[in-house]
C-alpha positions as CSV (number, residue, x, y, z in Angstrom):
1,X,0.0,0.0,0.0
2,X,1.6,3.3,-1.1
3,X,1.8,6.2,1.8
4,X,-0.7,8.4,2.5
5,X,2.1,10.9,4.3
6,X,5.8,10.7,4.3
7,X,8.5,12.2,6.3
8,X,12.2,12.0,4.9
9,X,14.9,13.1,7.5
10,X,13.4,16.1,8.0
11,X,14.8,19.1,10.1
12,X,13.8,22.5,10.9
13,X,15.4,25.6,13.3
14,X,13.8,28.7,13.1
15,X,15.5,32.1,11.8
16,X,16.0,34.1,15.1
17,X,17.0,38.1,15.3
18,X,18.2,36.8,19.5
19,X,21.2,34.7,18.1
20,X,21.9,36.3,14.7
21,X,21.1,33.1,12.5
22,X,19.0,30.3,13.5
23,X,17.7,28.3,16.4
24,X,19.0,25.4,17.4
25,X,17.3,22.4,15.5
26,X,13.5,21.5,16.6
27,X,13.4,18.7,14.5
28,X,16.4,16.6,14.1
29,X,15.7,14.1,11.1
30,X,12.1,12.5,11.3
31,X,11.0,10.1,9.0
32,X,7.6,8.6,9.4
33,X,5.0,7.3,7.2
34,X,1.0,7.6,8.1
35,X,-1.2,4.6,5.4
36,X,-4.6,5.8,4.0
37,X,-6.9,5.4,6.9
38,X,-4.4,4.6,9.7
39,X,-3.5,7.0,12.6
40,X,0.0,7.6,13.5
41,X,0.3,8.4,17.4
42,X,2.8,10.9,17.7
43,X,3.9,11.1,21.2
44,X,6.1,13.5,23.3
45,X,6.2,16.1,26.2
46,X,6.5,19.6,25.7
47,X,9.1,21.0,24.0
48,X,9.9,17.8,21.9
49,X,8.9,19.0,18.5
50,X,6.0,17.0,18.0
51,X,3.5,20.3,17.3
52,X,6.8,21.8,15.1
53,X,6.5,18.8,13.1
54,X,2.6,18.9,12.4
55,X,3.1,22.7,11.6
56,X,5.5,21.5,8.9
57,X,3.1,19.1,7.6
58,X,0.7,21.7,7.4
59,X,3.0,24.1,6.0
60,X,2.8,26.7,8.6
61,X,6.6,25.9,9.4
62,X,9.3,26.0,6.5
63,X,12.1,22.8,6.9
64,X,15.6,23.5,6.4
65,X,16.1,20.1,4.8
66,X,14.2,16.8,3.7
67,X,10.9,16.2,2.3
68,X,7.3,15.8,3.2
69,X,5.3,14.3,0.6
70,X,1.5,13.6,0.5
71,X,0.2,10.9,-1.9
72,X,3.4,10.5,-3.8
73,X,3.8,14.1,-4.3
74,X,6.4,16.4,-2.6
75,X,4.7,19.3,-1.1
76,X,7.8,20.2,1.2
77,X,8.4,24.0,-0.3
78,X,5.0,24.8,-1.8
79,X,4.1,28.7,-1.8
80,X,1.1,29.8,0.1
81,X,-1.0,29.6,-3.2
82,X,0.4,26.4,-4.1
83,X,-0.5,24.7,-1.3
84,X,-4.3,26.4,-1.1
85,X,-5.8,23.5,-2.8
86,X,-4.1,20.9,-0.5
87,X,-6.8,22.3,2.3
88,X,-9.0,19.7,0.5
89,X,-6.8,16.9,1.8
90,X,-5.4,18.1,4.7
91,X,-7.2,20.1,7.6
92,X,-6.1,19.9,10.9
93,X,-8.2,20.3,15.0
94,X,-6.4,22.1,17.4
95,X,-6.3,21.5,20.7
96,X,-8.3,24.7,22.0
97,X,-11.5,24.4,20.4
98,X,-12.3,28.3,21.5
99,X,-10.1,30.2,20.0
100,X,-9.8,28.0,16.9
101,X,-13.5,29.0,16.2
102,X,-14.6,32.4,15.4
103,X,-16.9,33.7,18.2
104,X,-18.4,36.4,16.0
105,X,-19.5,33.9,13.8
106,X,-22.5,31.4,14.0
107,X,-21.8,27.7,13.4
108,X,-23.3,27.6,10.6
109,X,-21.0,30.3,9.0
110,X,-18.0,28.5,10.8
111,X,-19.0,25.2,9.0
112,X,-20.0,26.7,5.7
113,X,-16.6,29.2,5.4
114,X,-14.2,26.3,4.4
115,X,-16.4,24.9,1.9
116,X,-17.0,28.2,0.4
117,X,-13.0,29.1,0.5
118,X,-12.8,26.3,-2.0
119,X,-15.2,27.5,-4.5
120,X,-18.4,25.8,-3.4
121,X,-21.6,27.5,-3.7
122,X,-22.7,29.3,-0.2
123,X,-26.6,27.8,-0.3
124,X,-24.4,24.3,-1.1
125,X,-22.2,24.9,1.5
126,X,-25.1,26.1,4.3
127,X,-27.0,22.6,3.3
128,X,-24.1,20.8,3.9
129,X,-24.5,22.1,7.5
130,X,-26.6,20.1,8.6
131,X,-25.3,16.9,7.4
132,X,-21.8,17.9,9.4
133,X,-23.6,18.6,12.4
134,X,-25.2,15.3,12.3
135,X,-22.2,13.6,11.5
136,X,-20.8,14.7,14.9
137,X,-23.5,14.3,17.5
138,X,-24.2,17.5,17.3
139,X,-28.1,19.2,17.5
140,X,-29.2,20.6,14.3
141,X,-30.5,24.2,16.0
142,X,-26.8,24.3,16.9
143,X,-26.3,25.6,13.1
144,X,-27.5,29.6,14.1
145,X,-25.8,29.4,17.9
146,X,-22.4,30.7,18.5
147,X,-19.6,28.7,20.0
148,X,-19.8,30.6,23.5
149,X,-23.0,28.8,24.2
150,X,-21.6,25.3,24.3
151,X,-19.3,23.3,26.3
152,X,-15.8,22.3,25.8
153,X,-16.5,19.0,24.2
154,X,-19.3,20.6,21.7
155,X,-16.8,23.5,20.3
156,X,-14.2,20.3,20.1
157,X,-17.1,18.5,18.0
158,X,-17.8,21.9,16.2
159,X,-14.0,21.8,15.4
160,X,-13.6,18.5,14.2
161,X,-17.2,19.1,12.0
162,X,-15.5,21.8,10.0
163,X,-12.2,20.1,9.6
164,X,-14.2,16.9,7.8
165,X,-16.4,19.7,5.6
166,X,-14.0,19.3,2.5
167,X,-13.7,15.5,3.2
168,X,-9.6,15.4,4.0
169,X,-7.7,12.3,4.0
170,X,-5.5,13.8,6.6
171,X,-6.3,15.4,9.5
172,X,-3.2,16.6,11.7
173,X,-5.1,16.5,15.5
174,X,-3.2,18.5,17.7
175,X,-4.0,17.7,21.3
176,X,-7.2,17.7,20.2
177,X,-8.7,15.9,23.4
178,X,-6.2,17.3,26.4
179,X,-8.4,20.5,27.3
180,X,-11.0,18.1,28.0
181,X,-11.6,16.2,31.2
182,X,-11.7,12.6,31.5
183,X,-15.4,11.9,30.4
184,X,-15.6,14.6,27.5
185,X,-12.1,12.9,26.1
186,X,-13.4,9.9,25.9
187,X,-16.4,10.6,23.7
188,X,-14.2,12.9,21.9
189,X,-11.7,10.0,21.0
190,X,-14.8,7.3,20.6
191,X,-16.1,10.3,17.8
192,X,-12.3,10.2,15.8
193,X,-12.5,6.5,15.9
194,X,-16.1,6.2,14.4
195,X,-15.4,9.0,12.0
196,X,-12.3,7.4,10.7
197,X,-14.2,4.3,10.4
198,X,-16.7,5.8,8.6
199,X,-14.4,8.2,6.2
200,X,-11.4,6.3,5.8
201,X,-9.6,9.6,6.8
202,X,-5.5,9.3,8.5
203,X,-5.1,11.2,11.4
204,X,-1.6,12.3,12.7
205,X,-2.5,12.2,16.6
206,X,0.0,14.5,18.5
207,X,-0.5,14.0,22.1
208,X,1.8,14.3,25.5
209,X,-0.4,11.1,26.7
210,X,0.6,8.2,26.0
211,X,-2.9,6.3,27.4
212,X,-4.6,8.4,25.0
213,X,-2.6,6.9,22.1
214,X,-3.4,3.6,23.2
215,X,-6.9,4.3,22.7
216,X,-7.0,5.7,19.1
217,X,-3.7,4.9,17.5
218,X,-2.8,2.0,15.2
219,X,1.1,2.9,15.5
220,X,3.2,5.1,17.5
221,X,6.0,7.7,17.2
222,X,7.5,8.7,20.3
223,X,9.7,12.3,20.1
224,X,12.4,13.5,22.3
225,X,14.7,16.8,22.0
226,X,13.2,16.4,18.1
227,X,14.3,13.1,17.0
228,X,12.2,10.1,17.7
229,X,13.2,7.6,19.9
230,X,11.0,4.4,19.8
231,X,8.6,3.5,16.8
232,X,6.2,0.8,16.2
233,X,2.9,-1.5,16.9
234,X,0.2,0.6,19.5
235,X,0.2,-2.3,21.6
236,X,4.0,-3.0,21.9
237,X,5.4,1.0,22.2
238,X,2.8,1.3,25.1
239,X,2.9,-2.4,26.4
240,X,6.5,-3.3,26.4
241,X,8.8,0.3,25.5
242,X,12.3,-0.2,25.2
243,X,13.9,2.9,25.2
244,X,14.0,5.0,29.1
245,X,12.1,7.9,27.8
246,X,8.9,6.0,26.7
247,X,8.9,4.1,30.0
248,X,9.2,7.4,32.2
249,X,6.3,8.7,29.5
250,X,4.3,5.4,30.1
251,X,5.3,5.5,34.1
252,X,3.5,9.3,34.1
253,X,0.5,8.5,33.1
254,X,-2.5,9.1,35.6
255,X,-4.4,6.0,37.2
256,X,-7.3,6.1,39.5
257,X,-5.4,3.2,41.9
258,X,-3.1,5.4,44.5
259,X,-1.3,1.6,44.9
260,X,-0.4,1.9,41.8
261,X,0.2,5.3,41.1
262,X,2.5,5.0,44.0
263,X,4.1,1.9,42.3
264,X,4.9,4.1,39.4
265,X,6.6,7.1,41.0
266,X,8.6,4.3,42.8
267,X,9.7,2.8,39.1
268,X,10.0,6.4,37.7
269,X,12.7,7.2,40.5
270,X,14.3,4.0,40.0
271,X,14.6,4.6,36.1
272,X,16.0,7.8,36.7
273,X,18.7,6.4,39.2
274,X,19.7,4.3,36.8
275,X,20.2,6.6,33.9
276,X,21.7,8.5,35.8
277,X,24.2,6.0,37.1
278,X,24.8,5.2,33.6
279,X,25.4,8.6,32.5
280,X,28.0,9.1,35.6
281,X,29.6,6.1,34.1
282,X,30.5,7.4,30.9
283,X,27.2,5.3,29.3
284,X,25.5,7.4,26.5
């Protein structure tokens, strides 16, 4: 099966005016691949790069070297205008779903703007409305509200309703679920799964939660200082890790049981004892 998405030893700094020149590198030579209808977990605390490197794929972030290409073709360098009618194909959810909707606008203006961006017919695009709102759970009278009357999780399902309008077959989902709490995420997550299912559309997860990636992800990418450290099968990378980093992310995550949260601040310190040890050895 030929790849939906592909990363080629990519890297990226950013010019700064602070040190005359450039940053160091954010990205540090990622290659990935993301298969029509799969989702790539792509997994990392702050600061690792992960967001830098869905930026780049949505061209809002300009490599220094390597490729990205999207269905066989190379989209690494495109101009703005260019890459305009890529917003077919690729559309992305961010992970605040207040400020990445337009509070002056109704939903049904929110919903209907992308669709119209790329040439559709307004009445077209305000009868395809309905059918989005539908599509996520959502109330059809929500169409003539504005996103300050709803909760979290129903400006997250707004969001992800108006990144599916033009039908992408890539949807870069930026912490999409972590200004949630616990029961909202969950429906959230349950609504990517059954969407995908239904569309066939990739997703390129980028989460700090590795339990979250469990849930939704057929692979994982874990990231570190921009390079990643540990690829592979959901269930193995979250299951059985084998580099430090992904067992200190996988020893972080939450659980309800205070036994075994306690149990995993105990393993935690003991992994960082011994990379530490190792690193006082001369180990690298």
């Amino acid at each position: 099966m030929t790849d939906l998405l592909k990363v080629s030893d990519l890297k990226l700094r950013y010019p700064s005016k602070k040190l005359r020149g450039f940053s160091p590198e954010i990205l540090r030579g990622i290659s990935l691949t993301i298969a029509p209808g799969e989702t790539l977990g792509l997994v990392g605390e702050s600061g690792s790069g992960k967001t830098t490197l869905g930026r780049a794929v949505l061209g809002l972030a300009k490599p220094t070297s390597g490729s990205i290409h999207f269905d066989g073709r190379d989209i690494t360098h495109l101009s703005g205008r260019e890459r305009r009618p890529l917003a077919r194909d690729i559309q992305v959810v961010f992970q605040d779903p207040y400020t990445s909707l337009n509070p002056a606008l109704q939903i049904a203006d929110i919903l209907s703007e992308p669709l119209i961006a790329q040439g559709v017919d307004p009445q077209e695009a305000r009868r395809s409305v309905t059918d989005l709102l539908d599509r996520v759970g959502m109330p059809r009278n929500a169409a003539e509200r504005y996103p300050r009357e709803f909760s979290g999780g129903q400006r997250q399902r707004v969001a992800i309703a108006r990144a599916l309008a033009l039908k992408p077959r890539l949807i870069v989902c930026d912490e999409p679920v972590s200004a949630l709490d616990l029961t909202t995420q969950a429906k959230a997550l349950e609504l990517f799964i059954e969407l995908q299912q239904q569309t066939g559309v990739s997703y390129l997860f980028i989460t700090h939660d590795l339990s979250v990636v469990r849930h939704i992800s057929h692979r994982v990418a874990v990231m570190y200082k921009g390079e990643l450290v540990e690829t592979g099968p959901t269930r193995d990378v979250t299951t059985h890790p084998t580099n430090n980093y992904t067992q200190n992310l996988l020893l972080a995550a939450p659980t309800a049981d205070p036994d075994r949260q306690r149990d995993r601040r105990e393993a935690r310190r003991r992994l960082r004892e011994s990379a530490d040890s190792g690193l006082s050895a001369g180990v690298t």
